[in-house]
PDB file of N, CA, C and O in Angstrom:
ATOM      1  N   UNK A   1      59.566  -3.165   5.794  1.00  0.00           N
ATOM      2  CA  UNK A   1      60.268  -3.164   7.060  1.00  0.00           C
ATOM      3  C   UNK A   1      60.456  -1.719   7.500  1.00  0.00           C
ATOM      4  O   UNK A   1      61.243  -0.886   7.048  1.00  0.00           O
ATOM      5  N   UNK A   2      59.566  -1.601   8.478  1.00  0.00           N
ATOM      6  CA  UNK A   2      60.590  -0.275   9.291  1.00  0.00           C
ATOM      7  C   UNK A   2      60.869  -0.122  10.546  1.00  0.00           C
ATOM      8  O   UNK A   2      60.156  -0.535  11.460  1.00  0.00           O
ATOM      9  N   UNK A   3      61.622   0.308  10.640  1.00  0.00           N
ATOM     10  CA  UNK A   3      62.796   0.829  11.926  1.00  0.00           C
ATOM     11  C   UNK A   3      63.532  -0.504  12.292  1.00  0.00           C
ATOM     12  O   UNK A   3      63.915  -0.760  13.433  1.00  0.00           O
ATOM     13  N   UNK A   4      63.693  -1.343  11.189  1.00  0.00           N
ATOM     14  CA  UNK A   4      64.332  -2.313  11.545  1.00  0.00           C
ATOM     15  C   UNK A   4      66.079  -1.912  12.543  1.00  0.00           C
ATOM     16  O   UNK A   4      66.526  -2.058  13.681  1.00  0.00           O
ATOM     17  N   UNK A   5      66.533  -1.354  11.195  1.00  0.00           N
ATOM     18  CA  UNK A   5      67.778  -0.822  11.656  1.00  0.00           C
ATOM     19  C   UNK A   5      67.969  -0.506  13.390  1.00  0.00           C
ATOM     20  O   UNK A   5      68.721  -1.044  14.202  1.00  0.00           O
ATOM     21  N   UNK A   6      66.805   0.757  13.585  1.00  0.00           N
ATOM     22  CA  UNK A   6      66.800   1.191  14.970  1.00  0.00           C
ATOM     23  C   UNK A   6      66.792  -0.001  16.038  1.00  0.00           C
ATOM     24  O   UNK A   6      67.409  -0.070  17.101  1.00  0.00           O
ATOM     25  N   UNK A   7      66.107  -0.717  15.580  1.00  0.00           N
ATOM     26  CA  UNK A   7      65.285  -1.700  16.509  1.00  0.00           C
ATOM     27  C   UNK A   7      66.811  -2.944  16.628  1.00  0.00           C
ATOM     28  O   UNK A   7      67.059  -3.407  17.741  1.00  0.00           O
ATOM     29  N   UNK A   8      67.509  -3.271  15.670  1.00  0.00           N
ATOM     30  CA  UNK A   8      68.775  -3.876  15.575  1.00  0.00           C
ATOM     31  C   UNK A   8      69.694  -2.711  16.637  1.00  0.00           C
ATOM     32  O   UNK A   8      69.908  -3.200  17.746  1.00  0.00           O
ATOM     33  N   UNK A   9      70.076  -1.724  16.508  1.00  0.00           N
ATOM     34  CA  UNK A   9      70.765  -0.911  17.076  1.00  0.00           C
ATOM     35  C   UNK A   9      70.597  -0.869  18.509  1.00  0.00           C
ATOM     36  O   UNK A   9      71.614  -0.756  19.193  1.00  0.00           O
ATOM     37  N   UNK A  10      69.001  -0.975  19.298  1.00  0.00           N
ATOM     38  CA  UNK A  10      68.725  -1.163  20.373  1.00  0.00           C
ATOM     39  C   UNK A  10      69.048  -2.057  21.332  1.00  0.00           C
ATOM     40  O   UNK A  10      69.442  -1.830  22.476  1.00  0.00           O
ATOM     41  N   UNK A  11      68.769  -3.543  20.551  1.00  0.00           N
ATOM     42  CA  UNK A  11      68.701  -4.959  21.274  1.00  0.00           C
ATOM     43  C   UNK A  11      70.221  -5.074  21.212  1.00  0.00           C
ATOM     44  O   UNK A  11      70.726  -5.572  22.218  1.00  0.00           O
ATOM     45  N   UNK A  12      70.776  -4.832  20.557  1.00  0.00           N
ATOM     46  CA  UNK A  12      72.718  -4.656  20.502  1.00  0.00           C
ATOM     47  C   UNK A  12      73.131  -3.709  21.211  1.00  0.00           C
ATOM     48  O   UNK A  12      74.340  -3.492  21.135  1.00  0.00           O
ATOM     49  N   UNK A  13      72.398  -2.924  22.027  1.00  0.00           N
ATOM     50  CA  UNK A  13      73.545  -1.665  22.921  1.00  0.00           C
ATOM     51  C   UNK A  13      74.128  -0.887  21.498  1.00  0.00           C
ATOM     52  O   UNK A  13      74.837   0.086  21.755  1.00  0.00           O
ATOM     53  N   UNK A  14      73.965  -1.128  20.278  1.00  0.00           N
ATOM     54  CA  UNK A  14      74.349  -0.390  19.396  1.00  0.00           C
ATOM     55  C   UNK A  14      75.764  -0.928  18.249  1.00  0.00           C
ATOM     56  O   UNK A  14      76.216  -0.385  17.240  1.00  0.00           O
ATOM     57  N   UNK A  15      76.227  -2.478  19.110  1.00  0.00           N
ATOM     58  CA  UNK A  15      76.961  -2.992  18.520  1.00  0.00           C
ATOM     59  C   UNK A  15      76.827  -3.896  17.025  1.00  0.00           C
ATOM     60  O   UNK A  15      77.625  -4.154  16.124  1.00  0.00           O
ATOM     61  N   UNK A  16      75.387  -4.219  17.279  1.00  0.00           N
ATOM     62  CA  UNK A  16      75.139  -4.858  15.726  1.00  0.00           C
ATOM     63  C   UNK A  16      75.046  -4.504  14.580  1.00  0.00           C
ATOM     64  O   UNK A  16      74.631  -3.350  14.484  1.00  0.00           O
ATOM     65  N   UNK A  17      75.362  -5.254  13.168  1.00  0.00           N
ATOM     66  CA  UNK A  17      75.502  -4.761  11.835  1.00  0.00           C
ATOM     67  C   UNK A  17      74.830  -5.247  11.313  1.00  0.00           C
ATOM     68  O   UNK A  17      74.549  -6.316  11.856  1.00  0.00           O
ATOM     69  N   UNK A  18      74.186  -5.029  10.211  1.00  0.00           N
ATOM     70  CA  UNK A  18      74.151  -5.811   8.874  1.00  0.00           C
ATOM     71  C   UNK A  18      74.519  -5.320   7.789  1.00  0.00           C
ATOM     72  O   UNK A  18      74.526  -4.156   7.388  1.00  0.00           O
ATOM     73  N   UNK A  19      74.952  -6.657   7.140  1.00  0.00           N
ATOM     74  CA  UNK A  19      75.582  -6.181   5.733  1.00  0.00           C
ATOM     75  C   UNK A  19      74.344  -7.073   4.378  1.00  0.00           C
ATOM     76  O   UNK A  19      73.771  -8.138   4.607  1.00  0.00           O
ATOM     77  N   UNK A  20      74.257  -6.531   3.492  1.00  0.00           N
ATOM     78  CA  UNK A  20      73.480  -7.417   2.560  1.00  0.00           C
ATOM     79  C   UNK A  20      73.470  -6.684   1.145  1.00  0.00           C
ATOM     80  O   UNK A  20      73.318  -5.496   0.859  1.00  0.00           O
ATOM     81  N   UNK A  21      73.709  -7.930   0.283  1.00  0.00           N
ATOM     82  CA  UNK A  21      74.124  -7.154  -0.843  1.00  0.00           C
ATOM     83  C   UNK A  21      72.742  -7.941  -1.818  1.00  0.00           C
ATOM     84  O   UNK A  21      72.295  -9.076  -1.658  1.00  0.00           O
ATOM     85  N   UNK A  22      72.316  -6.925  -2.797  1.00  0.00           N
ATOM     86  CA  UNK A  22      71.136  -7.280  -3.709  1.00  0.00           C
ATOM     87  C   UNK A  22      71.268  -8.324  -4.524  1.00  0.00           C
ATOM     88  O   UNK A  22      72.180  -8.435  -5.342  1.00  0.00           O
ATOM     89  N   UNK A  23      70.348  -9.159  -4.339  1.00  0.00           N
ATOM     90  CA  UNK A  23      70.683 -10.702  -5.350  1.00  0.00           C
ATOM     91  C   UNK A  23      69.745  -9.906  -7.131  1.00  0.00           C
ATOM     92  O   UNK A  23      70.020 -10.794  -7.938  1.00  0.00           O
ATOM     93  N   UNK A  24      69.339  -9.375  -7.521  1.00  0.00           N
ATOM     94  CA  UNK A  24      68.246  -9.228  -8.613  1.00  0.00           C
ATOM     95  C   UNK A  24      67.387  -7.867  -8.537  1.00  0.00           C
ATOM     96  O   UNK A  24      67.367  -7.297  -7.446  1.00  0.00           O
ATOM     97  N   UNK A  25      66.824  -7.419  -9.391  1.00  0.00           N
ATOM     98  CA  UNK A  25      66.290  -6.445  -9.435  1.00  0.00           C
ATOM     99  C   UNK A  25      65.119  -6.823 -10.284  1.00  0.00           C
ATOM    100  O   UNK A  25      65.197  -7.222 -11.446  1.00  0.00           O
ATOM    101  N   UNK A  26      63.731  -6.613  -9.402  1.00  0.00           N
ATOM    102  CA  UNK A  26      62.513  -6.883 -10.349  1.00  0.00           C
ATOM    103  C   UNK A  26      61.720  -5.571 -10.413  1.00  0.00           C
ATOM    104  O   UNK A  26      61.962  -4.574  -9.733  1.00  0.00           O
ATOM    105  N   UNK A  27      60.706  -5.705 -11.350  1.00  0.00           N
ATOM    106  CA  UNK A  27      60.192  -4.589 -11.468  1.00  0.00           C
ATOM    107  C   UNK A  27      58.598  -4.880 -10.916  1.00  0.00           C
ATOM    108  O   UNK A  27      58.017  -5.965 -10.904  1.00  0.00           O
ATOM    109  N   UNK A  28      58.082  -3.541 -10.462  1.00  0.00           N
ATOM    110  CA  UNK A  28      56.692  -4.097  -9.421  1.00  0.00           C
ATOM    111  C   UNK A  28      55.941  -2.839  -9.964  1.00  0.00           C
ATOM    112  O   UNK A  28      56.150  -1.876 -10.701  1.00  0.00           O
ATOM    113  N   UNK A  29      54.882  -3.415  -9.141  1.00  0.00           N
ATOM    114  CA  UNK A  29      53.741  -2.050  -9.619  1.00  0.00           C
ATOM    115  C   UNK A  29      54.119  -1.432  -8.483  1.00  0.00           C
ATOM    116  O   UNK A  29      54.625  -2.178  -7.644  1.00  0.00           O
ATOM    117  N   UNK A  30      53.998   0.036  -8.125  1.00  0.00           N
ATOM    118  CA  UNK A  30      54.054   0.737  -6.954  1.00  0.00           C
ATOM    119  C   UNK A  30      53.071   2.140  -6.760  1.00  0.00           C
ATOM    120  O   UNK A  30      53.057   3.125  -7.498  1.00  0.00           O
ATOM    121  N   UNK A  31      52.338   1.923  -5.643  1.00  0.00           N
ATOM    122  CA  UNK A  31      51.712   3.344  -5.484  1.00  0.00           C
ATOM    123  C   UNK A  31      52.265   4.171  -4.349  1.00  0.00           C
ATOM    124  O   UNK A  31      52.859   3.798  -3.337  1.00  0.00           O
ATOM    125  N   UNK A  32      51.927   5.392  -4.756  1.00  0.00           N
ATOM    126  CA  UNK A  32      52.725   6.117  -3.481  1.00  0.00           C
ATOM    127  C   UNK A  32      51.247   6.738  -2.309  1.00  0.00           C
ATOM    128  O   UNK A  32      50.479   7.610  -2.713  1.00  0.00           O
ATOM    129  N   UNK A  33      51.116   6.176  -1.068  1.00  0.00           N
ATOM    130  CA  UNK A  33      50.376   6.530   0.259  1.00  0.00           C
ATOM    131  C   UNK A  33      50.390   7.561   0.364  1.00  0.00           C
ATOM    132  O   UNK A  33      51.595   7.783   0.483  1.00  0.00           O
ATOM    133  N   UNK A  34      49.575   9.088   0.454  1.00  0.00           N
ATOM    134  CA  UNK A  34      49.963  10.000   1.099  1.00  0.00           C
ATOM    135  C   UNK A  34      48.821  10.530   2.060  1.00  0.00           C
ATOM    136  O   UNK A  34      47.700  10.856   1.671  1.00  0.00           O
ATOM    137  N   UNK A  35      49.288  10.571   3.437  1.00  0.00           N
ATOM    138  CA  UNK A  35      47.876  11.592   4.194  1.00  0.00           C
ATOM    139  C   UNK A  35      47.987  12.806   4.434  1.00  0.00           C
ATOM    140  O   UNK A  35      49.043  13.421   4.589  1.00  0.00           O
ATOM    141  N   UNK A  36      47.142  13.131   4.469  1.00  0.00           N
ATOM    142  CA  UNK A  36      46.790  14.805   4.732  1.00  0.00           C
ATOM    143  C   UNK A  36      46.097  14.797   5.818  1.00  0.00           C
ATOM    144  O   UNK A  36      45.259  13.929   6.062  1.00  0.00           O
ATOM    145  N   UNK A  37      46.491  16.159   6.892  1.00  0.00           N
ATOM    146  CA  UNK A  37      45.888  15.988   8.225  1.00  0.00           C
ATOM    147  C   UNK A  37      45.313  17.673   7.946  1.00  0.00           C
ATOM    148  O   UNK A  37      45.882  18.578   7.335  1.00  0.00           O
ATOM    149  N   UNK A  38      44.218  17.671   8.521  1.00  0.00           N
ATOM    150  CA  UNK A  38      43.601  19.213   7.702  1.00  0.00           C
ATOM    151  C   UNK A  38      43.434  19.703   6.485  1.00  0.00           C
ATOM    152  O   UNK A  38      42.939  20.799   6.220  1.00  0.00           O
ATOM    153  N   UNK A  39      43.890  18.812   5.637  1.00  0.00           N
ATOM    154  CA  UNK A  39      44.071  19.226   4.270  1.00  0.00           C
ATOM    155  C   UNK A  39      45.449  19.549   3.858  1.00  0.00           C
ATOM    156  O   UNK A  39      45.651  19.808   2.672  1.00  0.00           O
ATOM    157  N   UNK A  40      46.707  19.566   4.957  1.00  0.00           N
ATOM    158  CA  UNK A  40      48.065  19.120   4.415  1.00  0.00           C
ATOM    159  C   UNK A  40      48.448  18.246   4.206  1.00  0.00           C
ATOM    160  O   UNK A  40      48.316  17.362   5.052  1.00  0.00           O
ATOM    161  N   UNK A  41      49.058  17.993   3.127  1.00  0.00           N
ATOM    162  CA  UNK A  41      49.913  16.181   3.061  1.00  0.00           C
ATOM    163  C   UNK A  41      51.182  16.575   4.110  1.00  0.00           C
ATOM    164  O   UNK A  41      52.001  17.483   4.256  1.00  0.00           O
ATOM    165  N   UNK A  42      50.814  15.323   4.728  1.00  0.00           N
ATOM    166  CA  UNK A  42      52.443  15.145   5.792  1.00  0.00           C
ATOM    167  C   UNK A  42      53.504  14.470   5.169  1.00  0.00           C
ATOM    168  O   UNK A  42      53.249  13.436   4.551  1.00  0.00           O
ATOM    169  N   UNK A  43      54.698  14.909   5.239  1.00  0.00           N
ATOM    170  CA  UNK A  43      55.712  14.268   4.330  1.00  0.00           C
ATOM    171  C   UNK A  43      56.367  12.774   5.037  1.00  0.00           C
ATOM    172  O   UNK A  43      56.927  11.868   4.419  1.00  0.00           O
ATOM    173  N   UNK A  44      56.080  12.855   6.604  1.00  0.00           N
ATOM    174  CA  UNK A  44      56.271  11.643   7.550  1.00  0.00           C
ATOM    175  C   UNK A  44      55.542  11.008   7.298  1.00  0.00           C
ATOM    176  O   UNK A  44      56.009   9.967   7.759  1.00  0.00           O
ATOM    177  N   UNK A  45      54.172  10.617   6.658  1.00  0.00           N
ATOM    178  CA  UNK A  45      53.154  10.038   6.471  1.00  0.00           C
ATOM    179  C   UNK A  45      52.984   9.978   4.645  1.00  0.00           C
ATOM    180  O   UNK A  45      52.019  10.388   4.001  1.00  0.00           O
ATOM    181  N   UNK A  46      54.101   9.409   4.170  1.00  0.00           N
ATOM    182  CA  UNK A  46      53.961   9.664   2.896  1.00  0.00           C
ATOM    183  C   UNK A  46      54.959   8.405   2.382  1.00  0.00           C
ATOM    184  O   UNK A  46      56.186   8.500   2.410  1.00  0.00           O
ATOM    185  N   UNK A  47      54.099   6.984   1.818  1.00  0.00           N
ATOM    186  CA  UNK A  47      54.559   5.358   1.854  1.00  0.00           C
ATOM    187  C   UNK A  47      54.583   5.018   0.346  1.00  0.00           C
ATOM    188  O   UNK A  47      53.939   5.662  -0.482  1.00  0.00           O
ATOM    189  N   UNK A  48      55.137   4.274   0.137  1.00  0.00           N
ATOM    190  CA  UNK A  48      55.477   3.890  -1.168  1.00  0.00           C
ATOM    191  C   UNK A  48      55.168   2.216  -0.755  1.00  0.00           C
ATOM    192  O   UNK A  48      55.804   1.544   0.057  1.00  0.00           O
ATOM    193  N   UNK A  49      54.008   1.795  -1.569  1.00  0.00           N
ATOM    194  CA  UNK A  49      53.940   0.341  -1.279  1.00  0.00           C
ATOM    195  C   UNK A  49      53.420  -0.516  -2.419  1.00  0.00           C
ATOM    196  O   UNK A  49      52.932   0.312  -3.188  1.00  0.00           O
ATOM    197  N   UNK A  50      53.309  -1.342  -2.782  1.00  0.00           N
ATOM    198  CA  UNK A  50      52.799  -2.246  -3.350  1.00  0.00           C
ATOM    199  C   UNK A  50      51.137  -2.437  -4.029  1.00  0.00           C
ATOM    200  O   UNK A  50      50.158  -2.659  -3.316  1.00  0.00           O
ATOM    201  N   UNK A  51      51.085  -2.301  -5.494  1.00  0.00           N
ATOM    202  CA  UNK A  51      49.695  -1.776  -5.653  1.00  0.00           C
ATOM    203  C   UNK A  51      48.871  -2.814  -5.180  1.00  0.00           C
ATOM    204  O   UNK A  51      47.900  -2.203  -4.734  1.00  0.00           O
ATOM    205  N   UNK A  52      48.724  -3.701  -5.054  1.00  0.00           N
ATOM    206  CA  UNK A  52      47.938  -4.575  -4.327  1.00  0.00           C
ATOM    207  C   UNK A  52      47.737  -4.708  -3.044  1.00  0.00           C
ATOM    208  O   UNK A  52      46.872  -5.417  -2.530  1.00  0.00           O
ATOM    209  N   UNK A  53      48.767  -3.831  -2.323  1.00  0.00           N
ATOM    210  CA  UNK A  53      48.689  -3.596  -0.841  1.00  0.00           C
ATOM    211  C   UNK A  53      47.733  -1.989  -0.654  1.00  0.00           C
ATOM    212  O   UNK A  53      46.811  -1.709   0.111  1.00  0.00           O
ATOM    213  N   UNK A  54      48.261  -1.373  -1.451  1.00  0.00           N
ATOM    214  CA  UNK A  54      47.807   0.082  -1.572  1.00  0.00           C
ATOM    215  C   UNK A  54      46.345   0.406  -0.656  1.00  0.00           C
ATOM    216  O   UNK A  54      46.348   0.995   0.424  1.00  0.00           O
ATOM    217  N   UNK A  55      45.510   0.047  -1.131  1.00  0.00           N
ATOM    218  CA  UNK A  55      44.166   0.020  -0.266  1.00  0.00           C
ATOM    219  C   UNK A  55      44.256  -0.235   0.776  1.00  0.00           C
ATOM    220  O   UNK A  55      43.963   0.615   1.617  1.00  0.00           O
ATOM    221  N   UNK A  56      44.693  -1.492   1.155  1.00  0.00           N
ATOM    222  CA  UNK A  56      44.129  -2.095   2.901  1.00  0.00           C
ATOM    223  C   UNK A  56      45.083  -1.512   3.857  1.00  0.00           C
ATOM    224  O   UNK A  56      44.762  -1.126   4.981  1.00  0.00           O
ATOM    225  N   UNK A  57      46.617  -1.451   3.221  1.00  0.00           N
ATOM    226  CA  UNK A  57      47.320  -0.565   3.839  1.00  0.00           C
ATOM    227  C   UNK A  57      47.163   1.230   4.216  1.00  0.00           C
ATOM    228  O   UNK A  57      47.876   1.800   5.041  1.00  0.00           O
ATOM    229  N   UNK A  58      46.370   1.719   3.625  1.00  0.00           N
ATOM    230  CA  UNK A  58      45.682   3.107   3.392  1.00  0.00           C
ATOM    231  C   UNK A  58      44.950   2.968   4.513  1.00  0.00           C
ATOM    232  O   UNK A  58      45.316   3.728   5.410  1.00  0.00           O
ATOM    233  N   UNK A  59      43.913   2.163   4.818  1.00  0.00           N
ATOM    234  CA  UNK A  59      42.592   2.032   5.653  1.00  0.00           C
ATOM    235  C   UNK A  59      43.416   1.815   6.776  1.00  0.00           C
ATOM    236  O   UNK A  59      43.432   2.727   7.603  1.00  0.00           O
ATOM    237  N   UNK A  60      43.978   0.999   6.954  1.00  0.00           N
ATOM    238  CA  UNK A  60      44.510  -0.086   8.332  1.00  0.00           C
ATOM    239  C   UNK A  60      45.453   1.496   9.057  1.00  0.00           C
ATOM    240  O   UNK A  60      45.365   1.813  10.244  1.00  0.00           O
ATOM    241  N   UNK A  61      45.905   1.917   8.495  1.00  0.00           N
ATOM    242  CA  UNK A  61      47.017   2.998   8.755  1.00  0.00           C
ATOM    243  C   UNK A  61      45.970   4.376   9.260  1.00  0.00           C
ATOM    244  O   UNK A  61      46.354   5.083  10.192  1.00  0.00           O
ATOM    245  N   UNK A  62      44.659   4.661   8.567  1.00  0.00           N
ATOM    246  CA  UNK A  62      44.163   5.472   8.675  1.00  0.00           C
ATOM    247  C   UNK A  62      43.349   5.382   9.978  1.00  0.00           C
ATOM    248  O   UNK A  62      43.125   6.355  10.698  1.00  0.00           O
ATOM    249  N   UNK A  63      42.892   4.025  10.238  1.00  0.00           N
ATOM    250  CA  UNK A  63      42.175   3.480  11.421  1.00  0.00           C
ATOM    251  C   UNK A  63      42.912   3.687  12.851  1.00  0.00           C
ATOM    252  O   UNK A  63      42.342   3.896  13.922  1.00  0.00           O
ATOM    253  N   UNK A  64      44.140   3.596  12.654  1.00  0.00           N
ATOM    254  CA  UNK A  64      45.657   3.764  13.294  1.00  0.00           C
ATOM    255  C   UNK A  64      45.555   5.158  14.106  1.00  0.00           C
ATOM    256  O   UNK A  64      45.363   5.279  15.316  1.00  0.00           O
ATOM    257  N   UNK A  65      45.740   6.227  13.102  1.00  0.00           N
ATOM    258  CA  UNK A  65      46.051   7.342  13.394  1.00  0.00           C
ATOM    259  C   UNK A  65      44.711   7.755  13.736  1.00  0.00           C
ATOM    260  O   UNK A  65      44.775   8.972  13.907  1.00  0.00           O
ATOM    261  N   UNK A  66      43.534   7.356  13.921  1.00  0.00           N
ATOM    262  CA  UNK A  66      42.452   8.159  13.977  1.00  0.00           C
ATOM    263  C   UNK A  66      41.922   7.710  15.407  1.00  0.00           C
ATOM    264  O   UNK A  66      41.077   8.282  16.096  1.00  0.00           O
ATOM    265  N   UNK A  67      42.520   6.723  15.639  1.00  0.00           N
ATOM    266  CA  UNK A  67      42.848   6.000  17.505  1.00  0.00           C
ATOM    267  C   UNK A  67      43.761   7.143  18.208  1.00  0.00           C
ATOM    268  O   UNK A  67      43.614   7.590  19.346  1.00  0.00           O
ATOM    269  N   UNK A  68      44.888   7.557  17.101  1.00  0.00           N
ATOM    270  CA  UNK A  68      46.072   8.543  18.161  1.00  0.00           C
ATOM    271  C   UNK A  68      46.270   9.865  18.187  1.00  0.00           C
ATOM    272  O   UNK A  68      46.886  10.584  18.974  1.00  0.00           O
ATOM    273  N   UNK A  69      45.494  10.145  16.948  1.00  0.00           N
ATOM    274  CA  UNK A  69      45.497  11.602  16.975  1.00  0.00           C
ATOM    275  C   UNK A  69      44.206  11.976  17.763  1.00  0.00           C
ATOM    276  O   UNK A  69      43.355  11.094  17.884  1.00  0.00           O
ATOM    277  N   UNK A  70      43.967  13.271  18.340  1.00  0.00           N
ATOM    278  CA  UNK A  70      43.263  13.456  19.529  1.00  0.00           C
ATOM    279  C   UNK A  70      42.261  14.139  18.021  1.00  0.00           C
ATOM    280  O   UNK A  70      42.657  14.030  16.860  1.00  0.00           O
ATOM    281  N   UNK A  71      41.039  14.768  18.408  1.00  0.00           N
ATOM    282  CA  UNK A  71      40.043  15.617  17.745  1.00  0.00           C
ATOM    283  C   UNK A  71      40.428  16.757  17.940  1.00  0.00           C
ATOM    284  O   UNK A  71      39.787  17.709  17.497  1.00  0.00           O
TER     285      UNK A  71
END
């Protein structure tokens, strides 16, 4: 999930909450995303996801930015 929060904060004029408390704690595989634009890693562009997501999420994201960033 992201920018959920923001996106709650918006459609509320800023009045809505959430509260939620953790039912369990499991343990997962995790890889960490990072891109580099020129050969810097960007720290805004730097995902922590799911190793089975890891790949398609890499590509799909890279396909993304290569639509918005200009040459």
């Amino acid at each position: 999930m992201t920018d959920y929060f923001d996106k709650l904060k918006s459609v509320s004029s800023g009045y809505a909450s959430l509260d939620y408390e953790h039912k369990n704690w499991q343990h997962a595989s995790m890889k960490v995303v990072r891109f580099f634009i020129n050969g810097d890693p960007v720290d805004a562009l730097t995902f922590l996801v799911h190793d089975n997501n890891a790949r398609s999420f890499a590509i799909k994201y890279a396909e993304r930015l290569r639509e918005l960033i200009p040459r």
